[in-house]
Structure formats: structure tokens, C-alpha cells
C-alpha positions in Angstrom: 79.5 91.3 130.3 80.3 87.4 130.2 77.8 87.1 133.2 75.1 89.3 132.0 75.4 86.8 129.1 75.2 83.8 130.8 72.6 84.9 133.3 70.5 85.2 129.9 71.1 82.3 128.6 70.4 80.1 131.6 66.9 81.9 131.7 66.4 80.9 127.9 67.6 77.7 128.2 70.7 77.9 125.7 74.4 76.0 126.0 76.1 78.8 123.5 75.1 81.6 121.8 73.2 81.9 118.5 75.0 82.8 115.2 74.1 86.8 115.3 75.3 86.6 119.4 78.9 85.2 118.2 79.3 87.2 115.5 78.3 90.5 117.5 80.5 88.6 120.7 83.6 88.6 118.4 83.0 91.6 116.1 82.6 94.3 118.9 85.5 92.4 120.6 88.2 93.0 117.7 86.7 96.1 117.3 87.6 97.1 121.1 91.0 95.8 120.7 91.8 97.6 117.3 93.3 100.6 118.9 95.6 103.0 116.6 98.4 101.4 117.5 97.1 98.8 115.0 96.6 100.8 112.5 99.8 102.4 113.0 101.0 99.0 112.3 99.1 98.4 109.5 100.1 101.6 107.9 103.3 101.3 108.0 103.5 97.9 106.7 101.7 99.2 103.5 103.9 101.8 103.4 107.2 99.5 103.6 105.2 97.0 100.8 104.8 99.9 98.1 108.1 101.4 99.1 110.0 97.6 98.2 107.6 97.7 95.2 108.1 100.5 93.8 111.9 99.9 94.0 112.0 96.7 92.6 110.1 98.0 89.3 112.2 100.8 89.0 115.8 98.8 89.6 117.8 96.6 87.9 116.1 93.7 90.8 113.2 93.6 88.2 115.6 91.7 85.9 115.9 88.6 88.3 113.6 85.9 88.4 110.6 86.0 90.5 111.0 89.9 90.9 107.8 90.4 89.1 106.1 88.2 91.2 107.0 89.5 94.4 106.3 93.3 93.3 102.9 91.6 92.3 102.4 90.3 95.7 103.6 93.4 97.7 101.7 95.9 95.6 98.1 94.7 95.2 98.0 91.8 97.8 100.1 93.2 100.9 100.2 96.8 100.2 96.9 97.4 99.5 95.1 94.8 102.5 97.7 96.5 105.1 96.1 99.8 104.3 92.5 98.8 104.2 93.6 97.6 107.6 94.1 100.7 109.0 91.7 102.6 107.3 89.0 100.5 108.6 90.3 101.1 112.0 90.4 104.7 111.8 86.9 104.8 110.8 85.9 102.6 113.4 87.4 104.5 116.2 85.9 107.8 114.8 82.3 106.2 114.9 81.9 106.0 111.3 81.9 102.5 110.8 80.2 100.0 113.1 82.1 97.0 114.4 80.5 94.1 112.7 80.7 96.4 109.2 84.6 96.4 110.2 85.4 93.2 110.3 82.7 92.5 107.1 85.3 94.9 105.1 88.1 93.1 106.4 87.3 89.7 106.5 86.1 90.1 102.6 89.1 92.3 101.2 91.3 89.3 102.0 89.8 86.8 99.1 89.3 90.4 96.8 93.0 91.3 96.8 94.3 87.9 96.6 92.0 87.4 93.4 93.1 90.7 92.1 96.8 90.1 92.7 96.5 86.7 90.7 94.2 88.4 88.2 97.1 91.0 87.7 99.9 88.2 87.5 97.9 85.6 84.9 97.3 88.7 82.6 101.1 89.8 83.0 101.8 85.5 82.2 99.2 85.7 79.6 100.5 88.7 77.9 104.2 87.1 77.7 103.2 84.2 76.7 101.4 85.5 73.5 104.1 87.3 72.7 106.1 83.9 72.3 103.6 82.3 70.6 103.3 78.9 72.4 100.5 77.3 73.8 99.2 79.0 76.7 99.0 77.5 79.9 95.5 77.3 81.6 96.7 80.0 84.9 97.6 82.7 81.8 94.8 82.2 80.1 92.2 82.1 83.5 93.1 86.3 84.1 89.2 87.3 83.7 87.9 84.5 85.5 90.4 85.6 88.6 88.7 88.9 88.0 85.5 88.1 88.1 86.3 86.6 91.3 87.9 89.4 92.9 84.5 91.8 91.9 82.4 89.2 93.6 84.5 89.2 96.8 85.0 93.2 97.0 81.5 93.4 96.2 80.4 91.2 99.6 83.0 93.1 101.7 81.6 96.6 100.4 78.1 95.5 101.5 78.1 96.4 105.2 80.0 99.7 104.4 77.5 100.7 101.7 74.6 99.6 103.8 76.0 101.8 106.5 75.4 104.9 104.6 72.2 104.6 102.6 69.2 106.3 104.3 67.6 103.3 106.5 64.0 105.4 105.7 64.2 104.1 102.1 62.0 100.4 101.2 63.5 97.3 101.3 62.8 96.8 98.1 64.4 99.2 96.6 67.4 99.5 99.2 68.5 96.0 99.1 69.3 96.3 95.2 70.5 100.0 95.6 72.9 98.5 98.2 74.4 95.7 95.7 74.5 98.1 93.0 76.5 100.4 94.6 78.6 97.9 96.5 79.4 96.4 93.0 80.5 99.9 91.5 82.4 100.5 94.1 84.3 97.2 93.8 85.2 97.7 90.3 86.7 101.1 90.8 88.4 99.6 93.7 89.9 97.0 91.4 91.0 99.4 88.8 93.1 101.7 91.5 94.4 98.7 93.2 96.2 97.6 90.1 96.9 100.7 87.8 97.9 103.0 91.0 100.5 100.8 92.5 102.8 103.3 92.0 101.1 105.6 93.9 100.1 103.3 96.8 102.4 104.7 99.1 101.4 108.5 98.8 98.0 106.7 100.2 99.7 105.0 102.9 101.7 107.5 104.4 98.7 109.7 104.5 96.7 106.7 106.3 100.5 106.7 108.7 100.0 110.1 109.7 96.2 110.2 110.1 96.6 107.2 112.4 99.6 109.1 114.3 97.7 112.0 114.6 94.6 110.2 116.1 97.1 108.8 118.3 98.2 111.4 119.7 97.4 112.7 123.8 94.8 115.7 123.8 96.6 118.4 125.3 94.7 120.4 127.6 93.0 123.7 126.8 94.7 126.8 128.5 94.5 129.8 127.1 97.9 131.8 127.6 98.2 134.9 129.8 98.4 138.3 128.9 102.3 138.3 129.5 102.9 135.1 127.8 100.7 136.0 124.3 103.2 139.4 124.3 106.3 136.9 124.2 105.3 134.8 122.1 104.3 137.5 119.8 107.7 139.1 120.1 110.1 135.6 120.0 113.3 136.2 118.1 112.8 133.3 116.4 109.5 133.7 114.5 109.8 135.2 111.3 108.5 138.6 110.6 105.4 139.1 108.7 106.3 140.3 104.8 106.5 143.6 103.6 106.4 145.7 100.9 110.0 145.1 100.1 109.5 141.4 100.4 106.8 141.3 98.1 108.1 142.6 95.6 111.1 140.4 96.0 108.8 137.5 95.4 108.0 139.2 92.5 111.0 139.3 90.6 112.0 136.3 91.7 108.8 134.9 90.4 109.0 137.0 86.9 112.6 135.4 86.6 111.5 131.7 86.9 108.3 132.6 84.4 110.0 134.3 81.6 113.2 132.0 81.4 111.1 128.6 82.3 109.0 129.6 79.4 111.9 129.8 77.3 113.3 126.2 78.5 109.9 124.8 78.3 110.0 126.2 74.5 113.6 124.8 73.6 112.7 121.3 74.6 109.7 121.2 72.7 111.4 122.8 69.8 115.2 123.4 70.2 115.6 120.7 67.8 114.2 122.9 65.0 116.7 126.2 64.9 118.9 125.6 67.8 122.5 125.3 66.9 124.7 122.4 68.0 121.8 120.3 69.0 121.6 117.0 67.1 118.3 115.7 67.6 115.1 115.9 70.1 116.2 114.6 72.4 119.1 116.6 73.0 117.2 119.5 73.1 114.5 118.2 75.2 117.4 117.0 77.6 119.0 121.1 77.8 115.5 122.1 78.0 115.2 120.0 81.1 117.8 120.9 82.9 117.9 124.8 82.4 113.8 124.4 83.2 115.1 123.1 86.4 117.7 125.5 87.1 115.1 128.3 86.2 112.5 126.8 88.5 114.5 127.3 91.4 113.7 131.6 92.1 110.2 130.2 92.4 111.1 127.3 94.9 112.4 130.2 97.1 110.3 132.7 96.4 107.5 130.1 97.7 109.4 129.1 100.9 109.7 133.4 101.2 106.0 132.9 101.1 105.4 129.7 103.2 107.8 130.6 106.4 105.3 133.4 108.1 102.7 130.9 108.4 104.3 127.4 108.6 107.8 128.5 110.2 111.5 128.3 109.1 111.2 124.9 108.8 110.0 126.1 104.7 113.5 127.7 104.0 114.4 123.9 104.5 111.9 122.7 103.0 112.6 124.9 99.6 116.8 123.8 99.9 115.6 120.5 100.1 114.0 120.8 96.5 116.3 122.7 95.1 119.2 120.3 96.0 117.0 117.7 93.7 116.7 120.3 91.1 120.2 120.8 91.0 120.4 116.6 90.7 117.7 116.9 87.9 120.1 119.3 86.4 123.1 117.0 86.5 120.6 114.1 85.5 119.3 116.0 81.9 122.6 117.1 81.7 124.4 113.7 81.5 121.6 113.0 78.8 119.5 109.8 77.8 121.7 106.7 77.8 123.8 108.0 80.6 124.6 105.6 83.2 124.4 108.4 85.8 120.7 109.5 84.7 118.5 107.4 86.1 120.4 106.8 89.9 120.6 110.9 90.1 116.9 111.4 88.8 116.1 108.7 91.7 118.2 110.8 93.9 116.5 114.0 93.3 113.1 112.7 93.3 113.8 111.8 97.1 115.3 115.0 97.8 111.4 116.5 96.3 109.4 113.7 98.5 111.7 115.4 101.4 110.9 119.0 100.9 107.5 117.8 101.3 108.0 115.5 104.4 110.0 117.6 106.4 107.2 120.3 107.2 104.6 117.7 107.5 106.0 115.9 110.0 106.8 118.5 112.6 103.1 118.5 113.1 102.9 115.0 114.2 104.8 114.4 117.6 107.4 116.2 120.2 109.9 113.5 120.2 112.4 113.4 117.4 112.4 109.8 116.9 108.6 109.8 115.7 109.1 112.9 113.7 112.4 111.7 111.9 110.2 107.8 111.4 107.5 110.1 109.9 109.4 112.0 107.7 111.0 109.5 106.5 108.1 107.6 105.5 106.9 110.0 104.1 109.9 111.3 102.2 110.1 107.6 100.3 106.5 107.9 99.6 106.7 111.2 97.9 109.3 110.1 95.9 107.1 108.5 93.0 105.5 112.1 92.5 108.7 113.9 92.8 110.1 112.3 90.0 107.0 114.1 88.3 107.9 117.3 89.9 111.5 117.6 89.0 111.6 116.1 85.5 108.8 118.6 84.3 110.1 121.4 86.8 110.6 123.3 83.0 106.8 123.0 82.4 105.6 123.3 85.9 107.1 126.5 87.0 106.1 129.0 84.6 102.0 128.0 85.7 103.4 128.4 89.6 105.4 131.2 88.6 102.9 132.9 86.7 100.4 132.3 89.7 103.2 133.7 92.0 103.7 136.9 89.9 99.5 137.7 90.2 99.6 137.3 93.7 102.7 139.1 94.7 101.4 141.7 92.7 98.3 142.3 94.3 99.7 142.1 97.6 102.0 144.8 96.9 99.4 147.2 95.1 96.9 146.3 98.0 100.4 147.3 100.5 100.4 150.6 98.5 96.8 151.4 99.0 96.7 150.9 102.9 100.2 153.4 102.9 99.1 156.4 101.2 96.0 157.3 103.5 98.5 157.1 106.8 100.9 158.9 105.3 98.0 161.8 104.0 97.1 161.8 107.5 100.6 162.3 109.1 
């Protein structure tokens, strides 16, 4: 390539290459050497910066001085350039985003996220300094100016991308403002995620970690299995059996169970207040409502896993112990009440026991070795943990709609079961 190069520019006359030859020189070139081990990299350093974030805001570490700060730094500077990183490298190794339109997004989100990330600190500044009511210092008071800053940057780096995708057939006239346009828009609702979905930063992360795994991954050769060996490994002992009659109708109850009696939890929090006995205030009832909501939502944490194994393996009856050792946690948590010491550390604890349930299947579709599935698990298992919390706090609201859901389906399977049985049996 170099002498191709140099054999042109010898018959042109030229010492070094133009502008556009450089640029195309060093774009293609750190496009060739972004492989996904890069972006494996990249991913996982995002993930590790949302995880520490996300831990400092919701631990006593946000008391200390300079805590805010760093969670500021990690969660819209490093979190969120790590995984444009990788996300820009995936595309680029699929094809869908050119080399020079790469390192365009790259090079620009740099300046964006470091604007943003002071944006988000001088309003934080700004907003604590007017509730003392002294004079405000020029970097609290310069939070829209550090925002305007960060649009203008995300707005260049989203040009190439954006130009990338509108029709080429379209006039200049109108494409070159319909690419700014869009760029700009684009910008601002990248802004707004970057700074109000820092807490969910790592759920986009991990998924960016296994994508880039996955796309890392050997292509195993395409053999399709004999005869012999498709009636083996149709009849493995290990494999679980299709489901029945019987086991529908097992779901079922189990199903019916968690709907009528999470109802009823999902009614004495909101109300227990009003004509229980015993209960002082709300929020004693809302705390029993909570935890019997979680202990009623565990029939239909089974029953799904009943559903989930044929297809996905036995690796779902984990999966469903996993989240029922967190509801059990969230039981303890609500139980111990607001105020408790213990609350918060076991809601924590159960939260990562949901992210887990979750993890566990995913990852046994990313590698053989057990080193890269346990890494990937758990990543992802920390990442799901903001969500969980979600999960198993309103497990008393939640599982009556999946329960509910549960009860139709089971249902119809059975009935449709049924049906099929009674014309073999008229013909026997």
C-alpha cells in the first residue's frame, strides 16, 4: 500500500500527502486495527464506570467529599465515551459505518461528553449554591453555556453518521441542512439520556459486552448431524421433556395463586392503612403489602421457569431460584420496615440476586469456557441490578399483570391439549 502511494506521488510531484489522503491514511488504518477485542475493552470499561457509579450514589461513599464528582465523571464522561467506543466499532466491523465516519463520531464525542459532564456538575454546583444563598461563583452559574457547548460538539460528531444514512439521490441543497438538522436532534436527545439515564448506563453496556463477545466469537462450521446422532440427541436424558397436559395446568394454579393473593397485597398496600387492624400508618401497610406481594409473586417465578426450561434448558429452574432468593430478601427487606438499618443493604442484596436470574441464562450463550461465561454473567448480573430493584420492590404489583398473562396462556394451551386428545381417542 505504502509503495502504491509513493509510486503516485513521485509521478505527481508531491513530498506528503494532501489533507483528504492523511485523513483517509489514518482513518481506514484505526479502523483496520479496531478489532472486537477493542470493543470488548471498551465495553467493559463502561460497564465497570456505571457499575462504581451507580454504587457510589446509592452508598454511604456519596457522603464524602468529591464523591459527587467522581460519580459525575464516571457516569457521563467515562461511562458513556467507553461505550460509544465500542459501539462505533461494532458498527464498523459490520459494514455499517464507514471508517472516516468512525473516527468522526469518536473523535467528536470526546469534547461532547466532557461538556456534558461539566454541564451536569455546574448545574449540580449551581443548584447547591442557591440553596445557600451566597453569591454564586462564575463555574455554577456557566451550566447552559457548558451545554450549549456539548450540543455543538455532539452535533459535528453526529454529522458523518447522519450523512451516512440519508439517501445520497436527494439535492445538496436540501440534504446538507436535513443533515445538520437531524444531527442536531440527535445530539440533544443524546444529551438528555446521557445525563438523566445514568443509572441505567450499564444495562446499555453489558448489552454492547455481549454483542461485542458474540461478534467475537469463531464461526463454527456447518454440519448437519447424522441420522443416528439427531435420534440421541432427541432422546438425551438430560433434556427436559416437552409439557403436558398435567403440566399445564400446574402452571395454571400456580399462576391463579400468585394473581388472586398478589391482588390482594397489591390492594393492602395501597389501602391497608384504611381498615386493616394493627397497622399504624401507610407506610406500614405499604411495607406488609410489599413483602407478602413478594412472597405471592414467587408461584409465578416458577411457574415461568416450568415454562422457560423446554426451550432454553435447565439452566431456567436456576434462573427462577435465583429470583426467588431476592424475593425472599425483598421479603426480609419490607419486613424490617422503613428506617431499618437492614432495608436498604438486603433490598441491594436482592436486587443482585434478580440482575442474576437474568444473567445466568444469558450468558451460557456466549462462550464454551467457563471463565468467559462466569466474566459475562457477572457483568451482567451487576448491571441488572438497577432494574431489579424495580422488579422486586413492586413484585406485589407486577405479578398479578404476569400472572394474569400466565393464567390466559396456560389456559389455552390446555383447552387446545384437550381438543387434539378427543379425536385420537374417538378413533381408538
Amino acid at each position: 500500500m505504502l509503495d502504491t502511494l509513493e509510486e503516485h506521488a513521485v509521478d505527481r510531484g508531491l513530498a506528503r500527502p494532501s489533507v483528504a489522503e492523511a485523513w483517509s491514511i489514518r482513518s481506514h488504518g484505526l479502523g483496520e486495527r479496531a478489532t472486537n477485542r477493542w470493543a470488548v475493552i471498551a465495553a467493559a470499561l463502561s460497564l465497570v464506570a456505571f457499575t462504581v457509579a451507580t454504587a457510589i450514589l446509592l452508598s454511604d461513599v456519596m457522603m464524602f467529599p468529591g464523591a459527587g464528582t467522581l460519580r459525575t465523571a464516571l457516569a457521563v464522561f467515562v461511562g458513556p465515551l467507553a461505550l460509544a467506543v465500542a459501539a462505533v466499532i461494532l458498527l464498523h466491523r459490520r459494514g455499517q459505518l464507514s471508517a472516516p465516519a468512525s473516527l468522526c463520531v469518536v473523535a467528536g464525542a470526546g469534547p461532547a461528553l466532557v461538556m456534558t459532564a461539566l454541564a451536569a456538575a455546574s448545574w449540580s454546583i449551581g443548584f447547591d449554591e442557591a440553596d445557600a444563598g451566597g453569591t454564586r461563583t462564575w463555574f455554577g452559574s456557566a451550566t447552559l453555556l457548558f451545554a450549549l457547548m456539548g450540543w455543538f460538539f455532539g452535533s459535528v460528531s453526529l454529522l458523518a453518521p447522519v450523512a451516512s444514512v440519508v439517501k445520497r439521490k436527494i439535492p445538496w441543497l436540501i440534504r446538507l441542512p436535513l443533515i445538520g438538522v437531524l444531527a442536531a436532534l440527535l445530539a440533544i436527545v443524546t444529551g438528555i439520556l446521557t445525563v438523566t439515564g445514568q443509572m441505567l448506563g450499564g444495562l446499555g453496556a453489558a448489552a454492547v459486552l455481549l454483542m461485542a463477545l458474540l461478534a467475537g466469537r469463531p464461526a463454527l462450521p456447518s454440519v448437519r448431524p447424522s441420522a443416528e446422532q439427531a435420534i440421541k440427541q432427541a432422546v438425551r436424558p438430560d433434556s427436559p421433556a416437552a409439557l403436558t397436559r398435567s403440566s399445564y395446568a400446574k402452571i395454571c394454579r400456580a399462576a391463579l395463586v400468585s394473581f388472586v393473593v398478589g391482588i390482594g397485597c397489591a390492594a393492602f398496600a395501597l389501602m391497608g392503612s384504611l381498615w386493616a387492624p394493627g397497622v399504624g400508618d401507610s407506610t406500614h401497610a405499604m411495607n406488609l403489602g410489599l413483602a407478602a406481594g413478594a412472597i405471592a409473586a414467587m408461584p409465578v417465578v416458577i411457574a415461568l421457569g416450568m415454562v422457560l426450561t423446554p426451550r432454553f434448558g435447565t439452566i431456567m429452574r436456576c434462573s427462577a431460584l435465583l429470583l426467588c432468593a431476592g424475593l425472599a430478601m425483598e421479603f426480609a427487606a419490607q419486613i424490617a420496615g422503613a428506617g431499618h438499618s437492614l432495608q436498604w443493604p438486603l433490598t441491594l442484596v436482592a436486587a443482585v440476586l434478580a440482575g442474576f436470574s437474568i444473567a445466568v441464562p444469558i450468558a451460557r450463550f456466549v462462550s464454551s469456557r467457563a471463565p468467559a461465561r462466569i466474566a459475562v454473567a457477572t457483568a451482567l448480573g451487576l448491571a441488572g441490578a438497577m432494574p431489579g430493584i424495580m422488579v422486586v420492590t413492586a413484585a406485589a404489583f407486577i405479578a398479578p399483570l404476569a400472572a394474569g398473562a400466565l393464567v390466559a396462556w396456560s389456559w389455552r394451551r390446555a383447552a387446545a391439549g384437550r381438543r387434539d386428545a378427543e379425536p385420537r381417542l374417538a378413533s381408538f
